[in-house]
C-alpha positions, -999 to +999 in steps of 0.1 A: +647+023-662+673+031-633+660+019-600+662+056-588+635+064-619+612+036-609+612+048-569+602+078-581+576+069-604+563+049-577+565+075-556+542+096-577+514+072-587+511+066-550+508+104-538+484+106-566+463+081-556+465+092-525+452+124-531+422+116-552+414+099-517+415+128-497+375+134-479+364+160-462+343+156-428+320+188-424+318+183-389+341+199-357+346+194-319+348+221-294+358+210-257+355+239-232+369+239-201+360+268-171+392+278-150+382+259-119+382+226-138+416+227-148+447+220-129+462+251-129+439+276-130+437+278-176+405+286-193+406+261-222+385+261-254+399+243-291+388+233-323+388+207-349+386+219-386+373+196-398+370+195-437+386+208-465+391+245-456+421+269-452+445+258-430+472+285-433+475+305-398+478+339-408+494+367-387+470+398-388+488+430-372+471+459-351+460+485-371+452+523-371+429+532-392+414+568-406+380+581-393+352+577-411+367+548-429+347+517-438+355+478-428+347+454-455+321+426-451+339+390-468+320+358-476+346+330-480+372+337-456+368+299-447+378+292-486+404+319-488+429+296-499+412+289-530+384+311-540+382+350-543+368+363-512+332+384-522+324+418-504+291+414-490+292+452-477+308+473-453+300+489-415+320+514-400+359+509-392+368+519-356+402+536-347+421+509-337+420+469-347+440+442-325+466+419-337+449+385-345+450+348-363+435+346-395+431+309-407+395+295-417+379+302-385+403+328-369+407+317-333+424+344-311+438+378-304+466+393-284+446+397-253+439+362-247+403+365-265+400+327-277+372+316-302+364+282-315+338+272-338+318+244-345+285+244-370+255+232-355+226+225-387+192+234-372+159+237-381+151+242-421+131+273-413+163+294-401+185+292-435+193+327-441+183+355-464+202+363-493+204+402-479+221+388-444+261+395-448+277+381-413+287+349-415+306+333-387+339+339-396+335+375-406+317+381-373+351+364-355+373+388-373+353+418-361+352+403-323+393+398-328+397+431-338+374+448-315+373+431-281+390+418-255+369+396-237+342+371-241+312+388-230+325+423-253+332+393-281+295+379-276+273+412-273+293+430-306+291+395-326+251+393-311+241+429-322+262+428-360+241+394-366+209+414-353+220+445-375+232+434-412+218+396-406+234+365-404+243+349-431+251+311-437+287+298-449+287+257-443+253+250-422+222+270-407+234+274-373+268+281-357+283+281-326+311+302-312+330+291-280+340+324-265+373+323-239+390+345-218+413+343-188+382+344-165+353+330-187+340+305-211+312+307-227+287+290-257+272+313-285+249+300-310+234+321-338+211+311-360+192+327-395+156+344-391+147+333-426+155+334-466+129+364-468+144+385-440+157+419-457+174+449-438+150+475-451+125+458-427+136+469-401+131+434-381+158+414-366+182+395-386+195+369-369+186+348-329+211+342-306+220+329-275+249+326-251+255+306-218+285+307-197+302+274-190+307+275-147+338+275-140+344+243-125+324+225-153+336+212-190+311+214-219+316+199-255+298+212-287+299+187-314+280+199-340+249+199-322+232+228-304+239+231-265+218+253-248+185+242-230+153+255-215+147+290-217+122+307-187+102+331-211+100+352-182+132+355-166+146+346-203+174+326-190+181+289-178+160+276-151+191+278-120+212+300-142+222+332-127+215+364-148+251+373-157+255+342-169+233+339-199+224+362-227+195+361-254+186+382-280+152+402-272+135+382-303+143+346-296+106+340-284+088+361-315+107+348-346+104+313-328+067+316-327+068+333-364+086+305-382+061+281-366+088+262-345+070+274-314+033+272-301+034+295-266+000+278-259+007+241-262+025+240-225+055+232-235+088+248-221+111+270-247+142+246-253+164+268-278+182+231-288+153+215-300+132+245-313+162+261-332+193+238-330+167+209-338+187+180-325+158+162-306+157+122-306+194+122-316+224+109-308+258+124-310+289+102-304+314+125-291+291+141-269+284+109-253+327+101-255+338+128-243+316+132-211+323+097-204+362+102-203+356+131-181+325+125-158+330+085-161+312+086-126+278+098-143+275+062-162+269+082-191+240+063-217+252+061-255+219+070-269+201+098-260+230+124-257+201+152-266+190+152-231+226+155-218+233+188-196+243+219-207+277+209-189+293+185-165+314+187-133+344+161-144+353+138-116+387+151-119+401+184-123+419+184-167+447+199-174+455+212-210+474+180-218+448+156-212+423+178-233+446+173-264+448+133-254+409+137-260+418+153-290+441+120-302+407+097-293+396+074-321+367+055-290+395+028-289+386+001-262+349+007-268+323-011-284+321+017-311+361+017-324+359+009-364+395-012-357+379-042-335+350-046-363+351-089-375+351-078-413+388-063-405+403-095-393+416-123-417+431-161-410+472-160-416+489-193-406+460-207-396+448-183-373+430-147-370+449-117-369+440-075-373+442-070-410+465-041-416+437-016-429+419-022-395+419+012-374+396+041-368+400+052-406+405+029-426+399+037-468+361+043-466+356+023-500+375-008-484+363-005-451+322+005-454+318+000-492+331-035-496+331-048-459+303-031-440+325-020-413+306+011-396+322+044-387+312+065-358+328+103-360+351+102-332+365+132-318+401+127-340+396+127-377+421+126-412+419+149-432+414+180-406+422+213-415+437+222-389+432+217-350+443+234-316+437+235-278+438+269-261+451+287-228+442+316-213+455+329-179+447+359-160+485+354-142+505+359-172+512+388-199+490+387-225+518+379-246+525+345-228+498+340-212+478+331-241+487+301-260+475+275-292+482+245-290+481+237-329+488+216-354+475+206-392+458+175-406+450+149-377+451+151-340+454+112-337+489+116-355+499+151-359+517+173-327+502+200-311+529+229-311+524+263-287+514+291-305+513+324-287+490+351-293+517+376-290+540+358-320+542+383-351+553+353-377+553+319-381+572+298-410+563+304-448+552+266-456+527+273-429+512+302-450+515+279-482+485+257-492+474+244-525+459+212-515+445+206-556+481+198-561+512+179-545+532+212-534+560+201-509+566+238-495+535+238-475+536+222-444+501+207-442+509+179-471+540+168-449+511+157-419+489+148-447+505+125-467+514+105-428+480+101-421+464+088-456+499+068-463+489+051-429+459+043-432+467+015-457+487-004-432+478+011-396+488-017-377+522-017-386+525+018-391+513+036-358+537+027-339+562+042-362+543+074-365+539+075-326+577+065-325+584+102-340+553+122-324+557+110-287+593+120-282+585+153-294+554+160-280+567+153-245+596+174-254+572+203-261+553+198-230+579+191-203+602+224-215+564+248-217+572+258-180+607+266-181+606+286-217+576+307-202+597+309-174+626+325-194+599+348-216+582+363-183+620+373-172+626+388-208+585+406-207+597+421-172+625+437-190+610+453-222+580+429-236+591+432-271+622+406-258+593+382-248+577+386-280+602+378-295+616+342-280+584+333-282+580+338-319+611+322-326+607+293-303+574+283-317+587+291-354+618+264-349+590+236-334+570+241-363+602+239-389+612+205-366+577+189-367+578+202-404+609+181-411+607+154-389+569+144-407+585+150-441+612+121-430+586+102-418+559+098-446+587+089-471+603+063-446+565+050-444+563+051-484+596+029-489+599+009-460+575-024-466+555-032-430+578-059-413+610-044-428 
């Protein structure tokens, strides 16, 4: 056999192998970031997708549509790369529908309407009723194509759930984070019930929604957020009116499920009564206020009693949000790469062992040597992941911006995306992750991470020899190619729209390439070599 044959064979028992590996994390981080807090004035929200779900980043235009016409009601929009979506049911269609992303969660719309999503679990007694139809994604789509800011996002997405009940995908509760130039906000929804049935005319769903201040930073990692509740003023104890709203049956179907006794003296807290996170702990919570309060000598442990949000001691700018993004907990006593089990004696002395790093193979690394793995905020194996803008100074168009990128944050670049782009490139649409399929993009990030994972000591700094060059590229020329598209918007705005798309369509063909290089330079190139 020629030595070209046996590279290749080679070439494919490893990818296979490789693949089998593949895990999925159910589990996603939302930072949130008012407009005071940040540098220059941005309103920040992002996403992890964590998981096996569809990556592709879909292009939906605005739409007319007829009167009297109805919108369809999907379940599995978060597996629509692989499974028929199901029509739940239908509301009314209204007369116009904006351009927006469609990917597993969709995440924004041409006005700068942002949306991340993280799932929260809760209390057993709010799974859903098999008659509820909104689950979290469909009630996205509809705020996408409805709305234009956060509080219009929150209200609609509040009274569908009510209406036509809200319906589980992944957990029992969910939580939005709602953006817009001006605001940031938290909304959680939650079921009422599996016997709940629209014909009873009772509410189908609770929710709630705070607004982050402006000069604070929140995070929701899979655990519920919001606090006390004043049954009488129904808001946060300190919390201005406008800046919180409830559903008028929060209090009832509380008392109804038994997850609330108004006569035991206890105060209403909406985390622990329907998000049902007392007594635990949450590791990225306590992270991720530690890197950005580190003044508050933040306690790993009890991260249920954290606030609703924090002042950080410095004011974040986009960039250091995605550096968050890239954090593993390295240089705490939590980081899976300093554990003993992942050392070993060479020449007399101990050294790292290659696997050791934040995700090493779990059934090397926790199977055979005990090492223990704390989620950290970056993970393998995502989805897909981005950090937002929005800016009341800027067009829409340009204003608005993803920064987004497939598979992991630790290794993976995060490329602008603008709300106003009308395309992006094909492989980016392409996934069919049940088989090796080298015209989609996501299996050219993919096959970096899980290839270095075997030998991560040698083999991040090669990966980070590729990704830091053109990261930094993408983030020192953001100023002067928004520069260039306001001058084109101020002459016609289809000119701006334009650039745009074809400035982030190029970046995404590059980082395409260059990981496609680099996965099969990691494959063939022996560490040390």
């Amino acid at each position: 056999m020629s030595s070209r044959k046996n590279l290749f064979c080679v070439l494919i028992v490893t990818v296979i192998l490789l693949l089998v590996s593949f895990s999925s994390a159910f589990a996603c981080t939302d930072i949130v970031v008012g407009r005071l807090a940040t540098v220059d004035g941005s309103v920040i929200t992002s996403h992890t997708v964590d998981g096996r779900y569809d990556s592709r980043i879909q292009i939906i235009p605005a739409a007319h549509h007829e009167p009297g016409t109805m919108a369809p009601v999907w379940e599995w929009i978060v597996y629509a790369d692989r499974m028929e979506l199901v029509k739940l049911g239908e509301i009314p269609q209204v007369e116009y529908t904006y351009q927006y992303f469609l990917t597993a969660y969709p995440p924004a719309n041409e006005h700068q309407l942002i949306i991340g999503e993280t799932t929260l679990g809760g209390a057993r007694e709010t799974i859903n009723s098999p008659d509820a139809i909104m689950t979290i994604e469909q009630l996205t789509v509809f705020a996408l194509q409805r709305t234009k800011t956060a509080r219009e996002a929150i209200l609609l997405m509040g009274e569908l759930a009510v209406q036509y009940g809200f319906r589980e995908s992944c957990s029992r509760g969910e939580c939005l984070t709602v953006t817009d130039p001006y605001e940031a906000w938290v909304f959680e929804v939650y079921g009422v019930g599996p016997l709940w049935h629209p014909d009873d005319g009772t509410p189908g769903a609770v929710w709630a929604a705070q607004r982050v201040p402006d000069d604070h930073v929140t995070v929701v990692p899979n655990h519920s957020r919001i606090g006390e509740i004043d049954p009488v003023t129904k808001r946060p104890p300190g919390v201005p009116q406008e800046d919180f709203m409830i559903c008028d049956n929060y209090l009832e179907t509380a008392i109804e499920m038994g997850r609330y006794d108004p006569g035991s003296g206890e105060p209403f807290v909406w985390k622990y009564v329907y998000g049902d996170v007392e007594g635990k702990t949450n590791p990225r919570l306590w992270r991720v206020y530690d890197l950005l309060q580190p003044s508050g000598n933040w306690e790993y442990g009890p991260t249920h009693e954290y606030p609703f949000s924090i002042k950080p001691d410095e004011k974040v700018s986009v960039f250091d949000i995605i550096e968050i993004y890239r954090d593993v907990m390295e240089g705490t006593p939590y980081y899976a790469g300093d554990h003993e089990a992942l050392y070993y004696e060479s020449r007399g002395e101990m050294v790292l062992s290659p696997l050791a790093g934040p995700e090493a193979p779990l059934f090397i690394s926790r199977d055979l040597l005990g090492v223990p793995r704390y989620r950290t905020v970056a993970v393998g194996s995502c989805s897909n992941f981005w950090v937002s803008q929005a800016r009341s100074w800027l067009p829409d168009p340009i204003g608005g911006v993803l920064w987004f990128g497939l598979n992991n944050p630790h290794k993976s670049p995060f490329i602008p995306l603008y709300v106003g782009n009308t395309k992006v490139p094909e492989s980016w649409v392409t996934l069919d992750r049940d088989r090796i399929d080298f015209s989609s993009a996501w299996w050219a990030f993919g096959l970096v991470d899980k290839i270095s994972n075997y030998y991560y000591q040698q083999f991040m700094p090669r990966i980070d020899a590729v990704r830091v060059p053109f990261q930094q590229d993408l983030f020192r020329n953001q100023a002067k190619v928004e520069e260039v598209a306001l001058a084109l918007y101020n002459v016609h705005p289809v000119l701006a729209i334009e650039f745009l798309t074809n400035y982030t369509y190029e970046k995404m063909v590059e980082a395409e390439q260059l990981y496609s290089d680099l996965w099969l330079d990691l494959l063939f190139r022996l560490p040390g070599r």
